[in-house]
TORKOL-4160 file (C-alpha; in steps of 0.2 Angstrom, whole numbers, padded with zeros to 4 digits, m for minus):
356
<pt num="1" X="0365" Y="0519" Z="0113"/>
<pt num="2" X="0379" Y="0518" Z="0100"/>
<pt num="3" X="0376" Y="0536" Z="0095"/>
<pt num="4" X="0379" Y="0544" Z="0111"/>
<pt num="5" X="0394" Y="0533" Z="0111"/>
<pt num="6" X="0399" Y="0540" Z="0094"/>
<pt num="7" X="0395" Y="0558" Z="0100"/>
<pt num="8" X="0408" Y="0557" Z="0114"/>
<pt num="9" X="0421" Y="0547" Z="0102"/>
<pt num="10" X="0423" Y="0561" Z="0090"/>
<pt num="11" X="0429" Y="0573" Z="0106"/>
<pt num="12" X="0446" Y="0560" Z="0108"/>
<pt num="13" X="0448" Y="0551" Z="0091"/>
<pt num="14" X="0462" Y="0552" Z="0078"/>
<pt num="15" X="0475" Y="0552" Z="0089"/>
<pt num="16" X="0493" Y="0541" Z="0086"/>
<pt num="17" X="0506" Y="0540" Z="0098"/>
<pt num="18" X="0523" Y="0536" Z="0098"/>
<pt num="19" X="0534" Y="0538" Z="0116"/>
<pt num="20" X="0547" Y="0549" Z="0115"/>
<pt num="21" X="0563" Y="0554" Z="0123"/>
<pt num="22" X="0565" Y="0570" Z="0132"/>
<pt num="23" X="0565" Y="0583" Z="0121"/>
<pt num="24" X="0581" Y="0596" Z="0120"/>
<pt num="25" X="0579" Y="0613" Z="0111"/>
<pt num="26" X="0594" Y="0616" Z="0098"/>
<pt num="27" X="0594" Y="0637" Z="0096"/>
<pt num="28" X="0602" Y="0641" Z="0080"/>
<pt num="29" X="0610" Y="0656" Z="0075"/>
<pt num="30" X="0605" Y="0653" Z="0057"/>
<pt num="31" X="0588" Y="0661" Z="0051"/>
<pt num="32" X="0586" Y="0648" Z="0037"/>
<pt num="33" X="0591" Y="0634" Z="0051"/>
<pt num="34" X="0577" Y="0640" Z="0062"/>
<pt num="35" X="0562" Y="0643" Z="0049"/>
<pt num="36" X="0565" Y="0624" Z="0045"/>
<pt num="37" X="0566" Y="0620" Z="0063"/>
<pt num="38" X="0548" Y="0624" Z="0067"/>
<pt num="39" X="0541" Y="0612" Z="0076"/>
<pt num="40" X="0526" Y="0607" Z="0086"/>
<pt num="41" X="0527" Y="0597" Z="0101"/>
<pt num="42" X="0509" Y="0588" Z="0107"/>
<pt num="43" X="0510" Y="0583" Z="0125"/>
<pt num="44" X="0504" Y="0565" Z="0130"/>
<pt num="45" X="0492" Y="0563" Z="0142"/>
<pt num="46" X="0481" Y="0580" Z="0137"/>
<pt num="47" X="0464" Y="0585" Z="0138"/>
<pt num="48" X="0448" Y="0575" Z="0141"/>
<pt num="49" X="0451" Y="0563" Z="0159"/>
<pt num="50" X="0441" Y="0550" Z="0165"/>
<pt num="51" X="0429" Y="0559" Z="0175"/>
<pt num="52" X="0426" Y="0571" Z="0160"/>
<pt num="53" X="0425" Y="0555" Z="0149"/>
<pt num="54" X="0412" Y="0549" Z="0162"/>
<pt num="55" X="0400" Y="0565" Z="0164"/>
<pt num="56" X="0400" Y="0570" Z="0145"/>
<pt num="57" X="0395" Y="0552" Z="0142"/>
<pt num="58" X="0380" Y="0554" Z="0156"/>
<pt num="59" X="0372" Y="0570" Z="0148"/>
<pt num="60" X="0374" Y="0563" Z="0130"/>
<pt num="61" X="0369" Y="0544" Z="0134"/>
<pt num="62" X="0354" Y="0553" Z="0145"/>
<pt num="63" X="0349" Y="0564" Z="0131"/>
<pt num="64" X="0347" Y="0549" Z="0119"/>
<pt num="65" X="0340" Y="0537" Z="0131"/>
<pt num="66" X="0327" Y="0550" Z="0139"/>
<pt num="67" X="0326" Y="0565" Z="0126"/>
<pt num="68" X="0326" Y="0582" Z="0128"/>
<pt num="69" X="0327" Y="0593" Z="0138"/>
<pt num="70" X="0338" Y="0585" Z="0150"/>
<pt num="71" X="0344" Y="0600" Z="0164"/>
<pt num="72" X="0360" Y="0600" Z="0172"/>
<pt num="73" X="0365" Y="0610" Z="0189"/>
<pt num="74" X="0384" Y="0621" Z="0183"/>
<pt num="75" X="0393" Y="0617" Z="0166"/>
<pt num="76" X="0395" Y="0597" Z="0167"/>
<pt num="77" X="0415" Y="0601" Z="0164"/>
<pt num="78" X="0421" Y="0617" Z="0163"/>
<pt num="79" X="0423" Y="0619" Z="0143"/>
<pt num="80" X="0413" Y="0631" Z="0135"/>
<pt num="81" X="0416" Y="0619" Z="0118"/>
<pt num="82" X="0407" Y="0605" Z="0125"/>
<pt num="83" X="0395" Y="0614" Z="0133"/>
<pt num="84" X="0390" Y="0624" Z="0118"/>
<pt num="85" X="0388" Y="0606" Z="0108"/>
<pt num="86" X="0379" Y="0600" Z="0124"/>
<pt num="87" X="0369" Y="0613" Z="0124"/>
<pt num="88" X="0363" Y="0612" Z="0105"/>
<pt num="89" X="0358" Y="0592" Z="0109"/>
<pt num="90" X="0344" Y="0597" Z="0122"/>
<pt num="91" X="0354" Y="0599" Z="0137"/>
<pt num="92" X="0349" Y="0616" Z="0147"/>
<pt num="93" X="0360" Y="0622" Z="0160"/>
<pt num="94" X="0355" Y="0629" Z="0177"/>
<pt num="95" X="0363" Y="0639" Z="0190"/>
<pt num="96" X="0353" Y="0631" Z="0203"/>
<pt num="97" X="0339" Y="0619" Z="0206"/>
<pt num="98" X="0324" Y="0632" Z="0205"/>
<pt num="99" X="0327" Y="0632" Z="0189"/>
<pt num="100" X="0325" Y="0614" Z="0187"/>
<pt num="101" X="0304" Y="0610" Z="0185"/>
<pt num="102" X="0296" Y="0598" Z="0200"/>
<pt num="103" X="0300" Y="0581" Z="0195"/>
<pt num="104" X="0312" Y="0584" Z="0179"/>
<pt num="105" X="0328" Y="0576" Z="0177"/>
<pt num="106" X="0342" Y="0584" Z="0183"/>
<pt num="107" X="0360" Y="0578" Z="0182"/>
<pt num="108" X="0374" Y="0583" Z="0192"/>
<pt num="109" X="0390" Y="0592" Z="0188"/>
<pt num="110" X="0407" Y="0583" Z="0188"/>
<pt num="111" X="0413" Y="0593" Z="0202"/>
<pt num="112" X="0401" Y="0588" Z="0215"/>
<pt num="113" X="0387" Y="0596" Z="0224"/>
<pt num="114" X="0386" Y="0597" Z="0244"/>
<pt num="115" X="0372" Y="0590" Z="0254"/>
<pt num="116" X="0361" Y="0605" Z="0254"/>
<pt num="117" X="0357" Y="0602" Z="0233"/>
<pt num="118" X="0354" Y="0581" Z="0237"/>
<pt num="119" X="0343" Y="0589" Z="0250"/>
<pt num="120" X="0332" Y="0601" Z="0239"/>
<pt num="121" X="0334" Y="0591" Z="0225"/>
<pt num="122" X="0324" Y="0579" Z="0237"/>
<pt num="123" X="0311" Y="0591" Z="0243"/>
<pt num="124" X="0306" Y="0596" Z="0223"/>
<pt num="125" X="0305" Y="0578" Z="0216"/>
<pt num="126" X="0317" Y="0578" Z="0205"/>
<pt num="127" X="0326" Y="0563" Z="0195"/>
<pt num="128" X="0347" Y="0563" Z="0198"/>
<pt num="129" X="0361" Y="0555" Z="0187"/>
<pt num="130" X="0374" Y="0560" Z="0197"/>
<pt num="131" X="0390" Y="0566" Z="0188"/>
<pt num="132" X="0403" Y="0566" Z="0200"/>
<pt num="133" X="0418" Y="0562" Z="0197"/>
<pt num="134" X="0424" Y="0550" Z="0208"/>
<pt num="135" X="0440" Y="0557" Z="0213"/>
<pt num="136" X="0430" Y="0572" Z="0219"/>
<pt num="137" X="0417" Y="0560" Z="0230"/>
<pt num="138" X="0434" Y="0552" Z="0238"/>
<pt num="139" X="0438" Y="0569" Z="0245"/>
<pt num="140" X="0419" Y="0569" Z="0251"/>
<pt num="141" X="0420" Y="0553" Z="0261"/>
<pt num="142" X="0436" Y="0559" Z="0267"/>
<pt num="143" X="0428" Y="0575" Z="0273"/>
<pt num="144" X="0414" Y="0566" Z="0283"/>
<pt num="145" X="0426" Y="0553" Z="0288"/>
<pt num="146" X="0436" Y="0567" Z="0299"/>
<pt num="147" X="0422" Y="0575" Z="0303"/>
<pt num="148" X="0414" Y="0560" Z="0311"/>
<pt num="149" X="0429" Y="0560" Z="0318"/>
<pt num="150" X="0429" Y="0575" Z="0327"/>
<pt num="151" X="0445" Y="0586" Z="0316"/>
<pt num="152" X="0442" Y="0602" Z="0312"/>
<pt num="153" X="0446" Y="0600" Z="0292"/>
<pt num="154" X="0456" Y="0612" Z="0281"/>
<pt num="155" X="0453" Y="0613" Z="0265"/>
<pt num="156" X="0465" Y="0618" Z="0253"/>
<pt num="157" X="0458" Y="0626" Z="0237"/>
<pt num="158" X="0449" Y="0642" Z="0227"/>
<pt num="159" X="0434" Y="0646" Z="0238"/>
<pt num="160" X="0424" Y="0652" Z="0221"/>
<pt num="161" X="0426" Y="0635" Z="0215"/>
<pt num="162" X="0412" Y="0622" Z="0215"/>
<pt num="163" X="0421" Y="0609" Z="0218"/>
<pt num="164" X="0426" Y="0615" Z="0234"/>
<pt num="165" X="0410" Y="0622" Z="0238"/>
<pt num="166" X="0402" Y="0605" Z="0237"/>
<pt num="167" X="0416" Y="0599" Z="0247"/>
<pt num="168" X="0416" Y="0612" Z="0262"/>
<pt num="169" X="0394" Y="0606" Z="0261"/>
<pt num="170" X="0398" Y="0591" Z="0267"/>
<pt num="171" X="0405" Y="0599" Z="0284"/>
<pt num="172" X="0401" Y="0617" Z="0285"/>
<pt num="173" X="0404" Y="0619" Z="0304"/>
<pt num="174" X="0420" Y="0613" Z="0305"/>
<pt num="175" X="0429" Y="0615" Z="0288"/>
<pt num="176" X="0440" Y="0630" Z="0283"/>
<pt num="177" X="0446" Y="0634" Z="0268"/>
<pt num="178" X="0464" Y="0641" Z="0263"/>
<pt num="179" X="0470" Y="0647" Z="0247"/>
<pt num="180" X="0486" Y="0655" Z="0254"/>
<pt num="181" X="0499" Y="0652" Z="0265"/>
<pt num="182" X="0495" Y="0669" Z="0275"/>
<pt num="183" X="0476" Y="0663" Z="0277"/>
<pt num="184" X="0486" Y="0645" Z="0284"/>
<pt num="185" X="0496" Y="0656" Z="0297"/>
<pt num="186" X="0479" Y="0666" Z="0303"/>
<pt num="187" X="0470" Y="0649" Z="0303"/>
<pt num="188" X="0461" Y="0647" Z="0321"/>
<pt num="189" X="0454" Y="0630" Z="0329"/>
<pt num="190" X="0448" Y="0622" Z="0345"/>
<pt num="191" X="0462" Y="0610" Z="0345"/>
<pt num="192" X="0478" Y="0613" Z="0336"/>
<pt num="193" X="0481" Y="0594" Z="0341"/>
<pt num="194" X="0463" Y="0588" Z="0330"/>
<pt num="195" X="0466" Y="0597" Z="0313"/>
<pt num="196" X="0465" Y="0586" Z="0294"/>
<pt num="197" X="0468" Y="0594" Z="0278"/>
<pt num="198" X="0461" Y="0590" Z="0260"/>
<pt num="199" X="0463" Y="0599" Z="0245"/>
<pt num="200" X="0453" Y="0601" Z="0227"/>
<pt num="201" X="0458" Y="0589" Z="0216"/>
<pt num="202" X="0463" Y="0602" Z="0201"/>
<pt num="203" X="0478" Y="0611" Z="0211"/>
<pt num="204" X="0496" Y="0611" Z="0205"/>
<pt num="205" X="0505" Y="0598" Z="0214"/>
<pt num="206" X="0519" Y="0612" Z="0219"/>
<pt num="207" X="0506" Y="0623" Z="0226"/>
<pt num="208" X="0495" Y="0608" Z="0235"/>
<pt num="209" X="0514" Y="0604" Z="0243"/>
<pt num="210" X="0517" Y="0623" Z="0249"/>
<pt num="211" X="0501" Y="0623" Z="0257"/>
<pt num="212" X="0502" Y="0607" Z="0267"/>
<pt num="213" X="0520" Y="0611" Z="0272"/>
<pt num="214" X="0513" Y="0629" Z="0279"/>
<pt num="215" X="0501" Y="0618" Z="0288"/>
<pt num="216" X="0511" Y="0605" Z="0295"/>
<pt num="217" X="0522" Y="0617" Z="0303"/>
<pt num="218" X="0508" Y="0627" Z="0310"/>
<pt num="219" X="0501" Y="0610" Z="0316"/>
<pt num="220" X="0512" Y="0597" Z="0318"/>
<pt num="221" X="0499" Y="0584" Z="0323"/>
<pt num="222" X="0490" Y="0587" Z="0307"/>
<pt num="223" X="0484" Y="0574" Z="0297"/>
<pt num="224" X="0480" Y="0570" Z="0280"/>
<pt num="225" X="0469" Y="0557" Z="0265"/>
<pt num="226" X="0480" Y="0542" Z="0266"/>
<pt num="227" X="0482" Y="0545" Z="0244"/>
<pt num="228" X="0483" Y="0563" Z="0240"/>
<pt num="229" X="0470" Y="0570" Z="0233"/>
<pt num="230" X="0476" Y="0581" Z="0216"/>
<pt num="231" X="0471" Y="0568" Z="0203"/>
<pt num="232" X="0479" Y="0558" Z="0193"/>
<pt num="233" X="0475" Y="0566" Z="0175"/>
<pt num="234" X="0481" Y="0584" Z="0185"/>
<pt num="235" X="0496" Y="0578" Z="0192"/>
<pt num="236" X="0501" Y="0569" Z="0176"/>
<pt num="237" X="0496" Y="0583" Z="0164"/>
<pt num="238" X="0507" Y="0595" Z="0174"/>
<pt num="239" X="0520" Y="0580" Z="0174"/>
<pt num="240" X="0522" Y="0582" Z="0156"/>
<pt num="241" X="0524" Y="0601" Z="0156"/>
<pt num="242" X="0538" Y="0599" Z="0166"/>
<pt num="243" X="0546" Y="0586" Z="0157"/>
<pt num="244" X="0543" Y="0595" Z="0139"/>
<pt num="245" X="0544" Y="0614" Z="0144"/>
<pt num="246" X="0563" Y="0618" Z="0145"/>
<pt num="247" X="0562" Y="0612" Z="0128"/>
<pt num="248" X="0551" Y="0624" Z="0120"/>
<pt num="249" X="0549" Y="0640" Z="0118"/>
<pt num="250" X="0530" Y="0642" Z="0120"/>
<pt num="251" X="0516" Y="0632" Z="0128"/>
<pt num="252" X="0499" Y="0632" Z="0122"/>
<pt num="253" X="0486" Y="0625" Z="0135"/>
<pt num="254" X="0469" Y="0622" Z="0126"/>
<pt num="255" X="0456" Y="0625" Z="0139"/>
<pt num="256" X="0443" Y="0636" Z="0146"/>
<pt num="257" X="0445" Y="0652" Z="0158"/>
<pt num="258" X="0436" Y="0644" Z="0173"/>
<pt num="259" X="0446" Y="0627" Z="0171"/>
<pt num="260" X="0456" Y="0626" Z="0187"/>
<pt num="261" X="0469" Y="0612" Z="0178"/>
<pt num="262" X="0469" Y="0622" Z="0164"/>
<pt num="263" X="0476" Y="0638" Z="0171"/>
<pt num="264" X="0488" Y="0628" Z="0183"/>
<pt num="265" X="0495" Y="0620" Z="0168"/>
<pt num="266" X="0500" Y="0638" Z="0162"/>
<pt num="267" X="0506" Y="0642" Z="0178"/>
<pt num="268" X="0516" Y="0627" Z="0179"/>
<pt num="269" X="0525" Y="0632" Z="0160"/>
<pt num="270" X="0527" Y="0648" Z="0166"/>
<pt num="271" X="0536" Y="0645" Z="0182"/>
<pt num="272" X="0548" Y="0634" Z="0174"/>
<pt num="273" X="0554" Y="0653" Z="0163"/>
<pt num="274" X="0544" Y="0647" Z="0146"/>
<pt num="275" X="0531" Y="0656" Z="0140"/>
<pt num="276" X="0512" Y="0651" Z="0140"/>
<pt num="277" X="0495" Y="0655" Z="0139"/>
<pt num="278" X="0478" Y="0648" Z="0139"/>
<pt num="279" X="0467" Y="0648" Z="0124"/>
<pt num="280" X="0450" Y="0640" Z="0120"/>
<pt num="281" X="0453" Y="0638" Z="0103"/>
<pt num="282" X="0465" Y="0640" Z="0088"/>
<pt num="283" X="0459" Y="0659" Z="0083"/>
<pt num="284" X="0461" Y="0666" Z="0102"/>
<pt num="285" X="0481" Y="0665" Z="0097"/>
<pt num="286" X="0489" Y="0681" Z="0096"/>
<pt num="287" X="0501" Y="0682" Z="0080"/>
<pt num="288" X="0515" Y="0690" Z="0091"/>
<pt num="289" X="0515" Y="0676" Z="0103"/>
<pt num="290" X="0522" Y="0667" Z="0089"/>
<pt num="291" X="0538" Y="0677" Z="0084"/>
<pt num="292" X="0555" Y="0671" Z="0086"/>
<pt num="293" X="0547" Y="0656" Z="0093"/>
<pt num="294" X="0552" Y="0640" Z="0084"/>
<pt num="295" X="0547" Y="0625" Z="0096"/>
<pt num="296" X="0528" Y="0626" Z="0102"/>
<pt num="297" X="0524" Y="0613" Z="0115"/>
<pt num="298" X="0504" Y="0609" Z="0115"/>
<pt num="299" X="0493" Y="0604" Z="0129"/>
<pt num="300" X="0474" Y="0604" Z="0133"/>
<pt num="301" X="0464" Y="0604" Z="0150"/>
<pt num="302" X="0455" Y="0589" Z="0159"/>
<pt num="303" X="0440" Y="0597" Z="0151"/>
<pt num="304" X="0446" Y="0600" Z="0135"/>
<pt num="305" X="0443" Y="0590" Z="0119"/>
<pt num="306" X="0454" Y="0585" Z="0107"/>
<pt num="307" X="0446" Y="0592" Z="0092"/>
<pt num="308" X="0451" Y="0610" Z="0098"/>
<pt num="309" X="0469" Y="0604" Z="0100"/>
<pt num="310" X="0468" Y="0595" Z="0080"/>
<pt num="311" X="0466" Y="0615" Z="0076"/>
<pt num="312" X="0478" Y="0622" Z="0087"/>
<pt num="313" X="0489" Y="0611" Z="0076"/>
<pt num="314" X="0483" Y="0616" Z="0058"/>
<pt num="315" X="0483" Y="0634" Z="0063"/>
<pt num="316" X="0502" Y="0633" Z="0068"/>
<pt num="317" X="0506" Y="0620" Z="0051"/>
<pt num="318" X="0496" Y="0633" Z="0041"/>
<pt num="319" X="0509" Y="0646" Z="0051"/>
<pt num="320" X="0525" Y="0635" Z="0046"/>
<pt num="321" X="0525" Y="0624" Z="0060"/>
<pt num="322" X="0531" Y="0608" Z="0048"/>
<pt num="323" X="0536" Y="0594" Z="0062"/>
<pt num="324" X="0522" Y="0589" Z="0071"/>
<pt num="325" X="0528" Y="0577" Z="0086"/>
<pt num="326" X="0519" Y="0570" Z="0101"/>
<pt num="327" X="0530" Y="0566" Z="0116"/>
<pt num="328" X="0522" Y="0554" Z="0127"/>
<pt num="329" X="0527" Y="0558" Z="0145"/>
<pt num="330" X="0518" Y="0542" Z="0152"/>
<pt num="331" X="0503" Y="0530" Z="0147"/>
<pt num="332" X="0486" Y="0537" Z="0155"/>
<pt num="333" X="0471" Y="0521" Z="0155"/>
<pt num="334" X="0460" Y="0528" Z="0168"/>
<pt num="335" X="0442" Y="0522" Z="0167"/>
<pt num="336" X="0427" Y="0527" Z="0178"/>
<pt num="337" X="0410" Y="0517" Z="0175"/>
<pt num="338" X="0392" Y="0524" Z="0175"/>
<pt num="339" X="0377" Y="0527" Z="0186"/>
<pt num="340" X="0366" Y="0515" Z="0189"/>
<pt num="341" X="0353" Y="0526" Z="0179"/>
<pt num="342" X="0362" Y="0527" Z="0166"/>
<pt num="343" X="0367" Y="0508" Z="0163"/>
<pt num="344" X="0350" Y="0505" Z="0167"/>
<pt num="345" X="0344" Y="0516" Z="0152"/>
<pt num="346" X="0356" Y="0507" Z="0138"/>
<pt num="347" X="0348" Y="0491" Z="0143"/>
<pt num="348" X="0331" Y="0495" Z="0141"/>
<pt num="349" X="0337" Y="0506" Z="0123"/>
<pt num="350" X="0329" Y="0497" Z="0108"/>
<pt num="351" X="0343" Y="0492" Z="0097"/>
<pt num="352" X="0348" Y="0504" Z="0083"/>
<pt num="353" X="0341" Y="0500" Z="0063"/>
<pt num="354" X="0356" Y="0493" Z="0054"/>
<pt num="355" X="0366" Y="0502" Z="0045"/>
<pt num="356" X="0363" Y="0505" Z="0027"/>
């Protein structure tokens, strides 16, 4: 089971740190001054989290352990990267579980799924590995845990997601969910005196705040997770944006169009006044993003790997971009362990031939 070790290393490796201070733009009014001043700055903690770690490991480690074809129910992280490279390894992606043969193995997405798809997963004999992140089971148990409870539970996020699909499962009949503070004002419940709130874990910690303020003022009993639930690697990616945009004049965020962290981390940069957009890779840049810009601050999605950030950074040195500088905003040493299956499976793997 080395190799699919190895497979999942080359997404995170080659990366040296150092901590720096904040950083402080020095406009210069000298041309020659600001063509030697180009500079990258590479945001630390970026790109790949725990939970991706975790579920890119599962379908790689299953592939190995069980061969080909290995179906998966949604993209296991939303990165079209990683899913292309999954893809080409055996792993066949499905929309839903009819597309899954009776009694294949079928492993679950990291952004959960609700009771329905355990259920028909169930019914058609199939063998899970459940993906999940764990941060996103968390906000599961909490749903059930108030439902049980008898609260009427809000749920704060983007309806089309699948995380907040598989959340809302858990408790159709009583869960809501908000993605504005005008659908907050409109909300309707049994008891105004019985209402808890939980949000998807991939919001932007000042649009998760906005939201529980609207609801606390429209119900003031209201009553939340006792942690909240944006995740750590969200909260501290966007952390880092605030701590490094003011000193740059663009932001790069590596990550794919249907990451939800990856577009708040844009919206974070661009609400602070600096410019940013979201690529997947280094040739999605637009030459004109780049003019008159001298500091370009670098980050990546949860779901991103690191080797589309390594070529963000030789595009811009190839574009004059000498100093390369990664600004550590705080150490990140999150782990999650496996499934059961999947532990199971490296035990039982014949050991590898030694190498030649």
């Amino acid at each position: 089971m080395a190799g699919a070790k190895c497979h999942a290393k080359r997404y995170t490796q080659g990366v040296t740190t150092s901590i720096a201070d904040p950083v402080e733009l020095s406009p210069s009014s000298n041309k020659s001054e600001q063509s030697a001043a180009k500079r990258v700055l590479l945001l630390k903690p970026r790109g790949f989290c725990a939970g991706v770690v975790r579920a890119v490991d599962i379908v790689q480690i299953a592939l190995e352990a069980f061969g080909a074809p290995i179906y998966v129910r949604k993209e296991i992280v939303h990165n079209s990267y990683v899913v292309d490279d999954l893809r080409q390894k055996g792993a066949i992606f499905v929309n839903e579980l009819d597309e899954v043969p009776a009694g294949a193995r079928v492993i679950y997405s990291a952004h959960g799924v609700s009771p329905a798809v355990r259920e028909a997963a169930k019914e058609r004999g199939l063998k899970v590995v459940d993906a999940t992140c764990p941060l996103v089971t968390k906000v599961h148990v909490e749903a059930i845990k108030f439902a049980k409870q008898g609260y009427s539970l809000v749920l704060v996020g983007h309806r089309d997601h699948e995380e907040v699909e598989g959340t809302q499962g858990e408790a159709p009949n009583v869960t809501q969910v908000v993605s504005t503070v005008k659908e907050v004002e409109e909300l309707v419940v049994p008891d105004p005196n019985k209402v808890a709130y939980l949000t998807q874990t991939t919001l932007s910690l000042d649009e998760a705040k906005y939201m529980i303020d609207a609801l606390k003022k429209k119900f003031p009993n209201i009553v939340g997770p006792h942690a909240q639930d944006i995740c750590y690697a969200t909260e501290n990616r966007q952390t880092a944006v605030k701590n490094v945009a003011h000193g740059a004049d663009l932001v790069l965020v590596v990550g794919s169009r249907n990451s939800s962290n990856s577009n708040r981390l844009v919206e974070v940069s661009q609400n602070l006044g600096t410019k940013s957009y979201l690529i997947d890779k280094a040739e999605h840049i637009e030459p004109q993003w780049l003019e008159g810009v001298n500091t370009v601050a670098i980050t990546a999605g949860a779901s991103a790997p690191e080797i589309l950030v390594q070529e963000v950074v030789e595009y811009l040195q190839h574009k004059g971009y000498g100093s390369v500088e990664e600004v550590e905003v705080m150490p990140e040493n999150v782990r999650f362990g496996l499934p059961p299956e999947i532990v199971q499976a490296i035990g039982v793997a014949p050991p590898l031939p030694p190498a030649a």
